[in-house]
N, CA, C and O atoms as a GROMACS GRO file, in nm:
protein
  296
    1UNK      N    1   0.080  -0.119   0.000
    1UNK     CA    2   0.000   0.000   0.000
    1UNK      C    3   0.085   0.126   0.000
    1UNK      O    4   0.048   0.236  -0.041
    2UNK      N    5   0.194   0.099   0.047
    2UNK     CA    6   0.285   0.210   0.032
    2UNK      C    7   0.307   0.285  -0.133
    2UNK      O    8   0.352   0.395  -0.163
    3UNK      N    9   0.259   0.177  -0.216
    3UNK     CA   10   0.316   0.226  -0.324
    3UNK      C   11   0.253   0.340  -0.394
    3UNK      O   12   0.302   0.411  -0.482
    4UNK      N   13   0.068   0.348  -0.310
    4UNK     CA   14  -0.020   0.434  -0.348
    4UNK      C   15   0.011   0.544  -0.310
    4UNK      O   16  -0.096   0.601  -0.288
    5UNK      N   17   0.116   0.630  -0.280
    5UNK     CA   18   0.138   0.729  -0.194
    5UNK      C   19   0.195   0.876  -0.249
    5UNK      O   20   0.258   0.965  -0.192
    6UNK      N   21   0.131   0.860  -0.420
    6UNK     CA   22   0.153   0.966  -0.521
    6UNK      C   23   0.090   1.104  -0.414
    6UNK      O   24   0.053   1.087  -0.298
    7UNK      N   25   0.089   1.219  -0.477
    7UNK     CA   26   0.030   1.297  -0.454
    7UNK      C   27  -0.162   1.305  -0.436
    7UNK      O   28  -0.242   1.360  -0.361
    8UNK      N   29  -0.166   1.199  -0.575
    8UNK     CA   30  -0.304   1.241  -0.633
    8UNK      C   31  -0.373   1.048  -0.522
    8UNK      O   32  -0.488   1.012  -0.496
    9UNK      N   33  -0.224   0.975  -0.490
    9UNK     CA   34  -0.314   0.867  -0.419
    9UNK      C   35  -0.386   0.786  -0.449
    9UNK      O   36  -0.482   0.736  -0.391
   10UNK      N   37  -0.324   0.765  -0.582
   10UNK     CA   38  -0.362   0.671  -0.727
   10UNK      C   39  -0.233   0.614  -0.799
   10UNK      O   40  -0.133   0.686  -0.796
   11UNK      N   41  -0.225   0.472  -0.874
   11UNK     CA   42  -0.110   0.442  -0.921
   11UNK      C   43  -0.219   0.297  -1.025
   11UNK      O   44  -0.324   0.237  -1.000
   12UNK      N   45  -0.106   0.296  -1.161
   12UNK     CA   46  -0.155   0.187  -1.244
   12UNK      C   47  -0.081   0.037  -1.180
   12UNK      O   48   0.023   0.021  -1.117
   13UNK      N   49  -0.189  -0.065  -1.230
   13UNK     CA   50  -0.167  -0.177  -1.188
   13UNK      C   51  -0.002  -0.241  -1.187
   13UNK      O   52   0.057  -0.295  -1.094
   14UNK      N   53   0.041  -0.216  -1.313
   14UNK     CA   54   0.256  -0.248  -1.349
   14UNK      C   55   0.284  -0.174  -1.276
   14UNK      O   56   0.401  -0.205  -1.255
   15UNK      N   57   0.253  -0.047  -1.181
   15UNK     CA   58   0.334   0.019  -1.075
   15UNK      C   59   0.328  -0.039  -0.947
   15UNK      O   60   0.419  -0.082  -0.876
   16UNK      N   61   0.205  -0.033  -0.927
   16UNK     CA   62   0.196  -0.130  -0.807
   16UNK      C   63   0.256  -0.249  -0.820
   16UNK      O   64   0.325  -0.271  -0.721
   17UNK      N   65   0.259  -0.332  -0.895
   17UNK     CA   66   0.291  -0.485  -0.875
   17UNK      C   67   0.448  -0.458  -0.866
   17UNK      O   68   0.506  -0.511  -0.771
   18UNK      N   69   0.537  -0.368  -0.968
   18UNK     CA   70   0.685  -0.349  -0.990
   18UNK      C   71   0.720  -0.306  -0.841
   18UNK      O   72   0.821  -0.360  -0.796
   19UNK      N   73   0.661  -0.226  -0.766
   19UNK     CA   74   0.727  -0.162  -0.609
   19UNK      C   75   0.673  -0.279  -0.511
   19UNK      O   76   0.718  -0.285  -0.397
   20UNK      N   77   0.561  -0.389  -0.562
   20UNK     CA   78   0.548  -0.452  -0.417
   20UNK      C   79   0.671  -0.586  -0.475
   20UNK      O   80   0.689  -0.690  -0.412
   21UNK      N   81   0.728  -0.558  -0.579
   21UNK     CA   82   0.832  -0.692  -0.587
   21UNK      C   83   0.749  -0.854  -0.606
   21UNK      O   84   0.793  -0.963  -0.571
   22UNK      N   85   0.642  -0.828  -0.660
   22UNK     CA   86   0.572  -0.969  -0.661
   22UNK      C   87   0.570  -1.042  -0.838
   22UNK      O   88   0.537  -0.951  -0.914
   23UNK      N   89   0.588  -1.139  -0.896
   23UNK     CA   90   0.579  -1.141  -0.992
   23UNK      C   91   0.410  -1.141  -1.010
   23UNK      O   92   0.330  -1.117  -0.920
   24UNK      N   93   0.369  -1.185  -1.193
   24UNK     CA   94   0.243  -1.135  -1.183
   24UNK      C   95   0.146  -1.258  -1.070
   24UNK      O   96   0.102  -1.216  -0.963
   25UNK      N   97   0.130  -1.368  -1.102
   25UNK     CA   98   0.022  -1.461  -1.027
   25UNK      C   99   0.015  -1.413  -0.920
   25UNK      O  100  -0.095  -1.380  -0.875
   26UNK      N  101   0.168  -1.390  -0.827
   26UNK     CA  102   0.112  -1.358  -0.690
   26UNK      C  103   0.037  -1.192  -0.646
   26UNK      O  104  -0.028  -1.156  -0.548
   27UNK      N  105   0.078  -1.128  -0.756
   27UNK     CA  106   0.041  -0.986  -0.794
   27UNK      C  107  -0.117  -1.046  -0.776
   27UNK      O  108  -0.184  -1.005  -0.681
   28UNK      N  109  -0.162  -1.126  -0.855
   28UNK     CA  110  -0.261  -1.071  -0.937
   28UNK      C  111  -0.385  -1.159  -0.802
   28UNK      O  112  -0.501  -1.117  -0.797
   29UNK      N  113  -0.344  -1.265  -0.713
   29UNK     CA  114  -0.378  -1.339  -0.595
   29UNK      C  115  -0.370  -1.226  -0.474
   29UNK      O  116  -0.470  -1.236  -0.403
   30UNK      N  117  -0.273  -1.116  -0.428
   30UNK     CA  118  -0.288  -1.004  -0.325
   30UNK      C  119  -0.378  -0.908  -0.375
   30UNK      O  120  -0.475  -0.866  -0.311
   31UNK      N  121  -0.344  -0.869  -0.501
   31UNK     CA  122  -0.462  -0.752  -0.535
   31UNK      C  123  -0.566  -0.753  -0.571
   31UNK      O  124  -0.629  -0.649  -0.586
   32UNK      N  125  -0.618  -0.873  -0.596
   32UNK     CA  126  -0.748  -0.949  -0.595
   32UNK      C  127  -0.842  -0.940  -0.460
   32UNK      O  128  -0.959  -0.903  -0.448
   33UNK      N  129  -0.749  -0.987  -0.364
   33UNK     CA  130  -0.761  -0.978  -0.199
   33UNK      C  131  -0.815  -0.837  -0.180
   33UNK      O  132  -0.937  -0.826  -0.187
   34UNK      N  133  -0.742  -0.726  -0.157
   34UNK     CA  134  -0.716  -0.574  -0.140
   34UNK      C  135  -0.830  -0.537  -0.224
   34UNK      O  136  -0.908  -0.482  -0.146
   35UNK      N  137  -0.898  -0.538  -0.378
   35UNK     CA  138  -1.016  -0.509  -0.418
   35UNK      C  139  -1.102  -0.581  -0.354
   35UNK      O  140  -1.174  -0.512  -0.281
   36UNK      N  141  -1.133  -0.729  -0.350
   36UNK     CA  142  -1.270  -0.760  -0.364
   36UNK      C  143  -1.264  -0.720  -0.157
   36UNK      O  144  -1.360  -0.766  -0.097
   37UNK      N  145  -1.199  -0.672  -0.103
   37UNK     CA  146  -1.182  -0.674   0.083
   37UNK      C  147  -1.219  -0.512   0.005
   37UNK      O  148  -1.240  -0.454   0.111
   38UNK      N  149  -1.234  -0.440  -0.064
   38UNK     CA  150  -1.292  -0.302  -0.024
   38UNK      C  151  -1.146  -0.224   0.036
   38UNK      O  152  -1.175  -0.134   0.114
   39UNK      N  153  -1.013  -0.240   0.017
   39UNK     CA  154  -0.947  -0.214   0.053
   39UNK      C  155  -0.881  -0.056  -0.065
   39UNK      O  156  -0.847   0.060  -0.038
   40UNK      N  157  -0.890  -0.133  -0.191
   40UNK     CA  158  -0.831  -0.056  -0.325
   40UNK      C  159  -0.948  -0.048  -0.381
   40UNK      O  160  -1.035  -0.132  -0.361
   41UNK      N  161  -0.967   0.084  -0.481
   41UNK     CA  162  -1.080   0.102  -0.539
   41UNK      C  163  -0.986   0.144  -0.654
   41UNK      O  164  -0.876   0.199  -0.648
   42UNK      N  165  -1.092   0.083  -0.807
   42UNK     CA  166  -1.077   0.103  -0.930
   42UNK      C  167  -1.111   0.239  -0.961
   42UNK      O  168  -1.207   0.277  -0.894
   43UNK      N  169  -1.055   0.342  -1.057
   43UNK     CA  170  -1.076   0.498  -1.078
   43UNK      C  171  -1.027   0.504  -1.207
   43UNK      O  172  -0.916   0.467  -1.246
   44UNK      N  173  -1.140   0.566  -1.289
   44UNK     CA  174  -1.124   0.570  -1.430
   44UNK      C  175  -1.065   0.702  -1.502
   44UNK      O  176  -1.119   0.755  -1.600
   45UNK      N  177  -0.961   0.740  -1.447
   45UNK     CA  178  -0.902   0.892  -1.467
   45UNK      C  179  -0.868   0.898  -1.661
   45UNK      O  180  -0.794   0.833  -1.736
   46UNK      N  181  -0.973   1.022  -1.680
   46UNK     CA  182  -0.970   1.042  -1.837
   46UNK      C  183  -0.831   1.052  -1.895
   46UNK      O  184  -0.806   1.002  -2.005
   47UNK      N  185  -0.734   1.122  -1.816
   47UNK     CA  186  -0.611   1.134  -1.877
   47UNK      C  187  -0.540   1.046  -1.904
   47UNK      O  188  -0.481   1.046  -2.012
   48UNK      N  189  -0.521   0.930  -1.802
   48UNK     CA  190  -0.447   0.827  -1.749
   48UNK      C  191  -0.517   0.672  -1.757
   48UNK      O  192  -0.439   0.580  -1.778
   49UNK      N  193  -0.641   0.646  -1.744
   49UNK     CA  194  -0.719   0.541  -1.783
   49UNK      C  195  -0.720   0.500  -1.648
   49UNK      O  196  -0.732   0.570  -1.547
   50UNK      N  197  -0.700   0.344  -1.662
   50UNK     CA  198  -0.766   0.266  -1.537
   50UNK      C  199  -0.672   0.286  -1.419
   50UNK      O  200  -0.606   0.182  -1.409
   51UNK      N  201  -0.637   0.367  -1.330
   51UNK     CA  202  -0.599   0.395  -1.209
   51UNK      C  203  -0.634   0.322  -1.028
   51UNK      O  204  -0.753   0.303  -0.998
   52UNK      N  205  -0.567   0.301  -0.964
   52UNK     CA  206  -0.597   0.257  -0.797
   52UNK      C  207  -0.596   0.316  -0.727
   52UNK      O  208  -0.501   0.394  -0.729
   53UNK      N  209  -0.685   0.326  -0.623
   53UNK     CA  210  -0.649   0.441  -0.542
   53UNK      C  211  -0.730   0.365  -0.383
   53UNK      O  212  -0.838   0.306  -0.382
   54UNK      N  213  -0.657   0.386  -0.283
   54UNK     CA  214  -0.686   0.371  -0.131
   54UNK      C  215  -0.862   0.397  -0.113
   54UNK      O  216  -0.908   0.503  -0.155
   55UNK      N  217  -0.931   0.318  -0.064
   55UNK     CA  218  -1.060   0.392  -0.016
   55UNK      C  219  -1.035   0.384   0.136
   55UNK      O  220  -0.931   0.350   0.192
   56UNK      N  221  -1.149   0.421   0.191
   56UNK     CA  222  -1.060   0.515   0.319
   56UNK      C  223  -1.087   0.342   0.428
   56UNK      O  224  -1.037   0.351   0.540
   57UNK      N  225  -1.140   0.239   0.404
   57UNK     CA  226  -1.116   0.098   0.471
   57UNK      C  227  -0.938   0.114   0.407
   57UNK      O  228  -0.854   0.117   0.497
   58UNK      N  229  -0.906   0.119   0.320
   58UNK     CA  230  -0.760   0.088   0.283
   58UNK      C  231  -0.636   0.192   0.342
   58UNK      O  232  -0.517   0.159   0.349
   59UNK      N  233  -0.686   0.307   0.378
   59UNK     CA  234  -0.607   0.409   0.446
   59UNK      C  235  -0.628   0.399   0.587
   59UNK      O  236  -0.555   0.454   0.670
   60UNK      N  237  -0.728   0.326   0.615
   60UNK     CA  238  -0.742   0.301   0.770
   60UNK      C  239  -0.642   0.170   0.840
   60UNK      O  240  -0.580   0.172   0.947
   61UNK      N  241  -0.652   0.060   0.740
   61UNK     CA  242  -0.520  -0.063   0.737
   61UNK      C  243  -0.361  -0.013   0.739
   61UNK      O  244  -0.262  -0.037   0.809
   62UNK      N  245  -0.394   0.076   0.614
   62UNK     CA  246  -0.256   0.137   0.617
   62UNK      C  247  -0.206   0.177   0.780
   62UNK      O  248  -0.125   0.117   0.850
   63UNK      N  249  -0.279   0.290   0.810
   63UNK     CA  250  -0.221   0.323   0.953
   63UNK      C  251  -0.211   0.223   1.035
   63UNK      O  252  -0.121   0.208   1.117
   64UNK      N  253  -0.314   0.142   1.014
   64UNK     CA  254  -0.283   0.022   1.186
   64UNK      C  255  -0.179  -0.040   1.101
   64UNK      O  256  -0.081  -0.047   1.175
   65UNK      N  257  -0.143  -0.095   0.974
   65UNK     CA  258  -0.010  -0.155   0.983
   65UNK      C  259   0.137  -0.094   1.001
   65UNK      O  260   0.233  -0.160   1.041
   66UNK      N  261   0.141   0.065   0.957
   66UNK     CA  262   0.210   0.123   1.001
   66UNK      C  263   0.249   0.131   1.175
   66UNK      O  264   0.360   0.144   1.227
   67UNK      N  265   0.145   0.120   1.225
   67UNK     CA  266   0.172   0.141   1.388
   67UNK      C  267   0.214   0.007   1.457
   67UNK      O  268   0.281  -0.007   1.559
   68UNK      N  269   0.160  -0.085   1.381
   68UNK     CA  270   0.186  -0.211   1.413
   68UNK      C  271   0.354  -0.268   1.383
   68UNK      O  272   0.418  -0.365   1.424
   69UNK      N  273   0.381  -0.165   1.299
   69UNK     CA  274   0.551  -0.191   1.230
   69UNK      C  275   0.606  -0.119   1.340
   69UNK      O  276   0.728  -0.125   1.354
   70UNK      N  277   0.529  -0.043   1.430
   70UNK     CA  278   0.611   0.073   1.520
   70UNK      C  279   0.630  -0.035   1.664
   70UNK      O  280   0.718  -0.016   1.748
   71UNK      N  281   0.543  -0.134   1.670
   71UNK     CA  282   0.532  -0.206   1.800
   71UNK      C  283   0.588  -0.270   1.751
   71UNK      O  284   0.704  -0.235   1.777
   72UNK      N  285   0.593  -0.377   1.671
   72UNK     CA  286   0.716  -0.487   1.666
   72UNK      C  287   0.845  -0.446   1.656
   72UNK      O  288   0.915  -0.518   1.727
   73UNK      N  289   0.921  -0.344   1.586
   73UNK     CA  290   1.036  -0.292   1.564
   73UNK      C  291   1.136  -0.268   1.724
   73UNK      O  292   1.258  -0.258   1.737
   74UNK      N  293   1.033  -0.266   1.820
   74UNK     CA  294   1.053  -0.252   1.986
   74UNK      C  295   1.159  -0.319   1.978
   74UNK      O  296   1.225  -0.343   2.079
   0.00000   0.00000   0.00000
């Protein structure tokens, strides 16, 4: 989820999969997960086409896993 962290808080599918380091199957088995969980939402930006972007269930994970990286790191 880190990788969504443009300005605009949107990124195409080859960006995401290239920064989480996954080839495609397992790409395509996590982000499968993350949409149909209401986590990532599909956004049809005219300039750019089919775009991802955080819905706010997915920015809410984000933080608890962020904080959760802050307690184990102890």
């Amino acid at each position: 989820m880190e990788v969504i962290t443009t300005s605009e808080n949107m990124a195409k599918k080859t960006r995401i999969m290239k920064k989480a380091y996954l080839d495609w199957i397992n790409f395509q088995r996590h982000f499968g997960f993350l949409i149909e969980g209401d986590f990532i939402e599909q956004i049809e930006d005219p300039s750019r086409g089919t775009v991802y972007g955080l819905t706010e269930r997915g920015k809410d994970l984000k933080l608890k896993l962020k904080d959760l990286g802050t307690i184990v790191s102890v």
